[in-house]
C-alpha positions in Angstrom: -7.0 -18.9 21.4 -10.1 -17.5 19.3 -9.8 -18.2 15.4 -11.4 -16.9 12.6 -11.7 -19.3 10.3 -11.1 -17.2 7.4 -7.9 -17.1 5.4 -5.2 -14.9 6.2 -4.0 -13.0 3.4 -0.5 -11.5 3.2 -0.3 -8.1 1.5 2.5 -5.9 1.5 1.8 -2.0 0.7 4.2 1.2 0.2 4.3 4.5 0.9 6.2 6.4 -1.2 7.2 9.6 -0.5 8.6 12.3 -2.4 11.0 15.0 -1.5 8.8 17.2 -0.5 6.8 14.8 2.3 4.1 14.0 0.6 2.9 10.2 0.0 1.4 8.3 -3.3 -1.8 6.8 -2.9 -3.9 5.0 -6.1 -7.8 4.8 -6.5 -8.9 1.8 -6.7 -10.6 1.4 -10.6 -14.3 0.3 -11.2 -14.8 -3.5 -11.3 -12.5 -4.3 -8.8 -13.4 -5.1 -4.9 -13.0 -1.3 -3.2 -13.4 0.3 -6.3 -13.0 4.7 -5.4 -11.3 3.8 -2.6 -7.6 5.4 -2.2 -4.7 3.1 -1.4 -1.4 2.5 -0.5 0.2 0.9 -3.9 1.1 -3.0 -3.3 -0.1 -6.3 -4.0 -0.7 -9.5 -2.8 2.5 -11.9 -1.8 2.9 -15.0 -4.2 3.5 -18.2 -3.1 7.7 -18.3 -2.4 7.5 -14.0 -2.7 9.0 -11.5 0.2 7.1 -9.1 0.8 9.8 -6.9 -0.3 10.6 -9.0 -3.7 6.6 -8.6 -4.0 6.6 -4.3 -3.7 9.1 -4.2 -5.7 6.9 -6.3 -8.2 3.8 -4.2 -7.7 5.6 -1.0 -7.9 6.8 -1.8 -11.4 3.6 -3.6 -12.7 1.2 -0.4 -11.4 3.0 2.6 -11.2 6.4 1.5 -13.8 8.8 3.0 -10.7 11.9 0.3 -10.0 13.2 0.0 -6.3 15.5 -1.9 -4.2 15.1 -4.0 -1.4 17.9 -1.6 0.5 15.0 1.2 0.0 11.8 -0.5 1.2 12.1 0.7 5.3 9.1 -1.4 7.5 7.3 1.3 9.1 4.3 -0.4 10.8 1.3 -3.4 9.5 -2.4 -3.9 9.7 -4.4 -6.6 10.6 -7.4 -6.4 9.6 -10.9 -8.9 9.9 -12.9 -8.6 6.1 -16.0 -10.9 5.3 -14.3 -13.6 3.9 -10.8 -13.1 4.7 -8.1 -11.9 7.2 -5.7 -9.5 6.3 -2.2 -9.1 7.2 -0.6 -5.3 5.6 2.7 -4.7 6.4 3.4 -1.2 5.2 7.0 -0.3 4.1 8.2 3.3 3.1 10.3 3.5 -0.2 12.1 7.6 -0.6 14.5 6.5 -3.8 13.1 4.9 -6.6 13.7 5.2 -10.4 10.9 6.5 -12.9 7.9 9.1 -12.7 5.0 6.9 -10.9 2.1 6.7 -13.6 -1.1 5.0 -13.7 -0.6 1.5 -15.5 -3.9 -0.4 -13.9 -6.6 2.6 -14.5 -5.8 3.5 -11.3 -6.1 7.5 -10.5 -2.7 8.3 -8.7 -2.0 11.6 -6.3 0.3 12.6 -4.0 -1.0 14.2 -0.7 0.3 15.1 2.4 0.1 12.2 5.7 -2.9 14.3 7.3 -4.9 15.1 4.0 -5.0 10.9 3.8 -7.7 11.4 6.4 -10.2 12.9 4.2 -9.9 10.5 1.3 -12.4 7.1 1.2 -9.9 4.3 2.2 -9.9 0.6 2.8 -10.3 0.2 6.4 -7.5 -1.9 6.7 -5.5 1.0 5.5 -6.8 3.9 8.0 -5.3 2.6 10.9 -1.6 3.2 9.1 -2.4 7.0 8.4 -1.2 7.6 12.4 2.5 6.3 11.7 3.0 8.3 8.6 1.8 11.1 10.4 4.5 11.1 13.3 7.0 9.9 10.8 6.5 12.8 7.9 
């Protein structure tokens, strides 16, 4: 079987969406790698972390929201071949949390609606989920 050689990274993103269908998305802020592009809020998975212990991590530490692991649904994942890594994106979808989501990293935050996520500047790891949260919103 082909290899890559590169190390696979494990990140674990969420779509939250609000009452009225629309989905959160964060720009990434200057300095770091992807800065401007709009993302799916998450985080890399620690050593010993679930994915799901690990959103609800992220979710506290950049937008100050608090979920369960009973709200995080698995919706679909990305696999995705960068310079000097592999990435592997699960993407869950979270409708109940606690909290207003606000900007804790410098990140810009909006809500938008599935098909506007086509016409912002995304990771490309994270286009190739914008088709399931279409058919599923």
């Amino acid at each position: 079987m082909p290899t890559t050689g590169r190390e696979l990274l494990l990140v674990a993103a969420c779509a939250l969406i609000d009452p009225d269908g629309r989905v959160l998305v964060a720009r990434r802020p200057e300095g770091k790698p992807l800065a401007g592009l709009w993302e799916f809020p998450g985080g890399k998975v620690g050593p010993g972390e679930t994915p799901e212990a690990c959103l609800i991590r992220e979710l506290r530490e950049e937008l100050g929201v608090d979920t369960e692991a009973a709200c995080l649904a698995p919706l679909t994942f990305a696999s995705h071949a960068y310079d000097g890594f592999h990435l592997l994106m699960p993407l869950w979808v979270c409708r109940r949390w606690r909290g207003d989501p606000e900007a804790r990293e410098g990140q810009a935050l909006r809500w938008v609606r599935p098909r506007q996520l086509r016409e912002l500047p995304m990771p490309a790891a994270d286009r190739p989920l914008i088709p399931f949260l279409e058919d599923l919103l």
